[in-house]
Every structure is written in structure tokens, then in C-alpha cells.
C-alpha positions in Angstrom: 21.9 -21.8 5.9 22.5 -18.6 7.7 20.2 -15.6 8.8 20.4 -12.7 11.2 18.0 -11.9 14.0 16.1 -10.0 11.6 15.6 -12.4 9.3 13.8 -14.8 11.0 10.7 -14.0 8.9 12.2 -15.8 6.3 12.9 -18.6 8.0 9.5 -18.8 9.2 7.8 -18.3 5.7 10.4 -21.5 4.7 9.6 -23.8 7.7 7.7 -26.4 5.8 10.5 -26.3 3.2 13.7 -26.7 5.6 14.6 -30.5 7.0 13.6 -30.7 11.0 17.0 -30.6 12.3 18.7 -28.4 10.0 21.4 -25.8 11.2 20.9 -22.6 10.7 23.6 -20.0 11.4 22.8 -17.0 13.1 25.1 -13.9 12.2 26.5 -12.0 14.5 26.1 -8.0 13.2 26.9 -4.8 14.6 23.6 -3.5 14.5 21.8 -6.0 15.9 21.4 -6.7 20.0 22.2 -9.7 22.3 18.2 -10.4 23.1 17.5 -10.3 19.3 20.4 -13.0 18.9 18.7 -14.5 21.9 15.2 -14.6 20.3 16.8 -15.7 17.1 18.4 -18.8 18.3 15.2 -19.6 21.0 12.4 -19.7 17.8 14.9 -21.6 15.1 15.2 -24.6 17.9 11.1 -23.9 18.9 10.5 -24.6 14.9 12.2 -28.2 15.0 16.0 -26.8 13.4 19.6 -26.5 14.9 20.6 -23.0 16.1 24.2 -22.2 15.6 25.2 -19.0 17.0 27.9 -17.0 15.9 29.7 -14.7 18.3 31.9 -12.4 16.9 34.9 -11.7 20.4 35.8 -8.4 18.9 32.5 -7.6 18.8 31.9 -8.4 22.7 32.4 -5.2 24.6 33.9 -7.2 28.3 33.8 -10.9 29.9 30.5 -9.9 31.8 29.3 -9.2 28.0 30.2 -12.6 26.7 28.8 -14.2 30.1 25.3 -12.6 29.5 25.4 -13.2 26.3 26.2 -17.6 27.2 23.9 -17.5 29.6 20.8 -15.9 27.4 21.7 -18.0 24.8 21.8 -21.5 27.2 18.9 -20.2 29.1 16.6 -19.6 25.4 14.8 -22.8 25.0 17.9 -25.2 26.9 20.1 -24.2 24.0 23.6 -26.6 24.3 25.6 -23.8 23.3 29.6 -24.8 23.0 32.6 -22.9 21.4 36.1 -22.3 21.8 38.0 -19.1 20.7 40.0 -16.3 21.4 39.8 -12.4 21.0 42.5 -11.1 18.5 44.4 -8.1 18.5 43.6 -7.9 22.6 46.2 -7.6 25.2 44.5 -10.1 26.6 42.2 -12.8 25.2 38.1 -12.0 26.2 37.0 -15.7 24.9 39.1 -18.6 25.6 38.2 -22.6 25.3 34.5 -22.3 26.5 31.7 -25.1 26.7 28.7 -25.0 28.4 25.6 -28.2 27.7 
């Protein structure tokens, strides 16, 4: 299953319907903003499911970026948040081998 932070209305009209524990993937668009990723990920584990996150590294505009971005997402409800890539088409990688529980 997989939503953006704007769809979270569906999820929560489906609640009763979805498995405690499920995953639910949260997009990461263009067009949407860090604390609505935040909130996204912070209600899905408040209704009983399994946020999974999705951060897109070309997407993330510097390592402070990607750090506030970790640390809301960690912070929003104890999240375990762990991942492990690499920006592409950088001199230099922006994401490498993280984990943080």
C-alpha cells in the first residue's frame, strides 16, 4: 500500500479495513513538504500500521536537508526509521549507508 502526505484521508476512511500492522509506503513527491511527510508517517504508526518512508536523495536539496528530514521523521511518534542509499548523478554522494532506531 502506498499514499502521499495528502492522502492520508484515505487511509483514515480505510482504517477499520487495513490489518494493524500493515506497511504503508509514503511517497516522496516534489510538491509536497518534509513536515507533511512528517505528519504522514507520525498518524499512519498513531492508527496501529507500519510507516515506510520513502526519501527520494535527488530530491534532498543538502546533508543538513536529509538530517532534518531523519531527525523529524525519528522524532514523529519514536519512528525506527533505517535506510541505506546513495545520491546518483552527484559528484559526491548526499546519502550513504544510514541507520538510525
Amino acid at each position: 500500500m502506498e499514499i502521499t502526505g495528502k492522502d492520508l484521508g484515505q487511509i483514515e476512511a480505510a482504517k477499520s479495513e487495513i490489518p494493524a500492522g500493515t506497511p504503508i509506503n509514503i511517497a516522496f513527491l516534489g510538491n509536497e513538504t518534509h513536515a507533511q511527510r512528517i505528519e504522514a508517517a507520525a498518524r499512519i504508526r498513531q492508527w496501529g500500521f507500519e510507516p515506510v518512508p520513502i526519501i527520494s536523495s535527488r530530491r534532498l536539496t543538502s546533508v543538513q536537508d536529509r538530517d532534518e528530514l531523519l531527525a523529524g521523521l525519528t522524532s514523529a511518534r519514536d519512528l525506527p526509521v533505517s535506510c541505506s542509499w546513495a545520491a546518483i548523478r552527484r559528484r559526491r554522494p548526499v546519502l550513504t549507508g544510514i541507520r538510525s532506531t
